[in-house]
KEVEX-409432 format. One line per 5 residues: number of its first residue (from 1); their letters; for each residue x, y, z of N, C-alpha, C, CB. Coordinates in steps of 0.05 Angstrom, whole numbers, always signed. Atoms other than C-alpha are relative to their C-alpha. Glycine has a CB too. Example, Ala and Ser with C-alpha at 12.3 -4.5 7.8 and 13.67 -1.06 7.14 Angstrom:
1) as) +18 -24 +0 +246 -90 +156 +18 +24 +0 -20 +1 +25 ~ -16 -24 -1 +273 -21 +143 -15 +22 +14 +9 +9 -29 $
***
This chain:
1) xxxxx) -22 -7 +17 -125 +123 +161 -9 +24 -17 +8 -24 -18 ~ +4 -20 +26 -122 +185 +115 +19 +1 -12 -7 +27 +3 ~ -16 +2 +26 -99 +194 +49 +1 +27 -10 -12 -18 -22 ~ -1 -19 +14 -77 +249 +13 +20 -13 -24 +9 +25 +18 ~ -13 +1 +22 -54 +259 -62 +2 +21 -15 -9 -15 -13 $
6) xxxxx) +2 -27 +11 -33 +315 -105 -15 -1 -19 +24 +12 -7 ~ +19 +12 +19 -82 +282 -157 -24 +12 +14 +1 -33 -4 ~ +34 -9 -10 -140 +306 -109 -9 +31 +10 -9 -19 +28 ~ +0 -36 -18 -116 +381 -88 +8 -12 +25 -36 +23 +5 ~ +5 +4 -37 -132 +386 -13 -31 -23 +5 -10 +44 +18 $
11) xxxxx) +17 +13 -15 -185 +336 -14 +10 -26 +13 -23 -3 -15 ~ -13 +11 -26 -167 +285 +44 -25 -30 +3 -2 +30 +33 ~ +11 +21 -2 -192 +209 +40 +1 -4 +27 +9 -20 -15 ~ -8 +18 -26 -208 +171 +102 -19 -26 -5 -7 +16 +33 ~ +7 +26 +16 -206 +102 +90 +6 -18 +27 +20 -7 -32 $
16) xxxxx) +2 +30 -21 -206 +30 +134 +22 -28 -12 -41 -14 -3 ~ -10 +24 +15 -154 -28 +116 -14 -19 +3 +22 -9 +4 ~ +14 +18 +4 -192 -80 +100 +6 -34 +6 -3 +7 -23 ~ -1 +30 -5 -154 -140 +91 +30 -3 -15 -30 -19 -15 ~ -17 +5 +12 -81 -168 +64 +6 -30 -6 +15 +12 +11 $
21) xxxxx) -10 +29 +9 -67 -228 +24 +24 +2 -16 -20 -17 -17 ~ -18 +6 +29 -9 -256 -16 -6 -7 -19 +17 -15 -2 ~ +5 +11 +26 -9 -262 -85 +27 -6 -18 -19 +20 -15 ~ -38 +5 +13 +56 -300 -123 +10 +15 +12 +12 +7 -33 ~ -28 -22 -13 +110 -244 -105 -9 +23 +12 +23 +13 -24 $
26) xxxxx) +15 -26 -1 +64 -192 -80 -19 -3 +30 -20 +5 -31 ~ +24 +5 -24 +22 -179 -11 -24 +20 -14 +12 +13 +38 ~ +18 -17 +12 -42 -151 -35 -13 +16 +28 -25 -18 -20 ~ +13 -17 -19 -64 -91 +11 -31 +17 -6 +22 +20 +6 ~ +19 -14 +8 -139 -79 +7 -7 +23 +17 -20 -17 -3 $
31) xxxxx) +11 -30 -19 -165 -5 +37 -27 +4 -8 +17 +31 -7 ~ +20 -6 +17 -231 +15 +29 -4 +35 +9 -27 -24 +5 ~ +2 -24 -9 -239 +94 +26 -35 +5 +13 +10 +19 -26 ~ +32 -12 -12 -307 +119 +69 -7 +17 -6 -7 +4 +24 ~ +7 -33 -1 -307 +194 +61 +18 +9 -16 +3 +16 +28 $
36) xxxxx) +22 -6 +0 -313 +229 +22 -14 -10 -31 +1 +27 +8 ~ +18 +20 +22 -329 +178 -37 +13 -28 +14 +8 +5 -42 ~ -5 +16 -16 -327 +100 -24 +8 -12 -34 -24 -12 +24 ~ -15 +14 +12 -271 +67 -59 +17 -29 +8 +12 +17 -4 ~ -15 +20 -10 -235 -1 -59 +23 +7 -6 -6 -25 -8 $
41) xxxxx) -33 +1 +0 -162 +9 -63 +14 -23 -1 +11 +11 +23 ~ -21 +18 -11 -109 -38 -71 +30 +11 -10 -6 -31 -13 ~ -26 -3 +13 -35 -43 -68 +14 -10 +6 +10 +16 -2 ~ -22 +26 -8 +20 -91 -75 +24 +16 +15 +15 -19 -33 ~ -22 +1 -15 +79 -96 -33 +12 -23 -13 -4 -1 +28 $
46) xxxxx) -12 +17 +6 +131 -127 -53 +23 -16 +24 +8 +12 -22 ~ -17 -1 -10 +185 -156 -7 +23 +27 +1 +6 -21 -7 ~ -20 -22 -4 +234 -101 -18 -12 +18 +5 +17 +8 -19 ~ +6 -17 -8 +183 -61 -9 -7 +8 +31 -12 +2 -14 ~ +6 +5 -41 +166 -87 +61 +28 +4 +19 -12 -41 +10 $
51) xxxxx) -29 -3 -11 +248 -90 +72 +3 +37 +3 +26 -17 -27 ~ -6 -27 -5 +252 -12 +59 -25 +14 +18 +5 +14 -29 ~ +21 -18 -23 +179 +3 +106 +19 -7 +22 -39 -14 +6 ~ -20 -1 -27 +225 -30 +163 +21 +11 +0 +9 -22 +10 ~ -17 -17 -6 +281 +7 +151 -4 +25 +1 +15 -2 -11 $
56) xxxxx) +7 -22 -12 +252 +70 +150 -11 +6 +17 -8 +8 -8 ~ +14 +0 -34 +210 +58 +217 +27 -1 +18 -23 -35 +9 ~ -24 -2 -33 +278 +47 +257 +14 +15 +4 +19 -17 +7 ~ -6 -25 -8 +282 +106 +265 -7 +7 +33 -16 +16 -19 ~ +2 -1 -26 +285 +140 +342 -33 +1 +2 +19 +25 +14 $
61) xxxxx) +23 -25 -19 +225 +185 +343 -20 -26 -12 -9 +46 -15 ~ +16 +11 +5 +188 +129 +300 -12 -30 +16 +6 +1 -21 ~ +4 +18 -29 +201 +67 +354 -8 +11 +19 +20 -12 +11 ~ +11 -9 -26 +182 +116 +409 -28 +9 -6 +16 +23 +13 ~ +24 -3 +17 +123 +131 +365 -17 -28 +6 +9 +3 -35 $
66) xxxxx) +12 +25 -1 +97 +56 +366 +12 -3 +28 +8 -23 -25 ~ -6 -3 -23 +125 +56 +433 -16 +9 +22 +17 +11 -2 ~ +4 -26 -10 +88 +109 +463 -39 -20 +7 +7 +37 -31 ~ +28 +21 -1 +25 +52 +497 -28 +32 +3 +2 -31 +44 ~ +16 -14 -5 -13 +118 +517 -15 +6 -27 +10 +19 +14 $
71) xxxxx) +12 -4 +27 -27 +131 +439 -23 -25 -6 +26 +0 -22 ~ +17 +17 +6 -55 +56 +431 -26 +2 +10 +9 -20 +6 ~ +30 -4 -11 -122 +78 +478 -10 +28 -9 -1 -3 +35 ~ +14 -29 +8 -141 +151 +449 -7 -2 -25 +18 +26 +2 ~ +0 -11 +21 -164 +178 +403 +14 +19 -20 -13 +4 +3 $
76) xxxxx) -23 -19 +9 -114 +203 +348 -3 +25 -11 +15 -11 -17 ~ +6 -33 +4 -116 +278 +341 +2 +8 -32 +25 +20 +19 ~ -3 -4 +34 -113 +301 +254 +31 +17 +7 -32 +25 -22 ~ -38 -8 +0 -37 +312 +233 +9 +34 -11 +19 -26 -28 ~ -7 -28 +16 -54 +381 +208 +3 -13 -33 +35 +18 +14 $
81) xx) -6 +4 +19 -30 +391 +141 +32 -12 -15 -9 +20 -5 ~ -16 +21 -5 +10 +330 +123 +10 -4 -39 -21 -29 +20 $
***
């Protein structure tokens, strides 16, 4: 995974998800950044927030995206500047 923030300029995390639990009303999403400092991350989800990640995935190009089995065995190429 990489991260970008306008908080960091152009410097460009790459981080690992770690792990997700619920907590009361909330999924807790741990990340841990690797490069180029090592950070734990977290961040809730809420239900509506998980309702609006699926509605913005059903989209064409984004089902043919997760679609697309040849992507699941490579290695993924950098998105440029994202």
């Amino acid at each position: 995974m990489l991260m970008r923030s306008t908080g960091l300029g152009t410097t460009e995390l790459v981080a690992v998800i770690n792990n997700c639990k619920p907590m009361k009303d909330h999924l807790i999403l741990y990340v841990d950044s690797v490069e180029p400092v090592k950070w734990k991350i977290r961040c809730t989800l809420t239900l509506k927030d998980v309702r609006k990640l699926i509605v913005v995935c059903m989209k064409l190009s984004i089902l043919g995206f997760f679609l697309n089995i040849f992507r699941w065995f490579r290695e993924p190429k950098h998105p440029g500047d994202f």
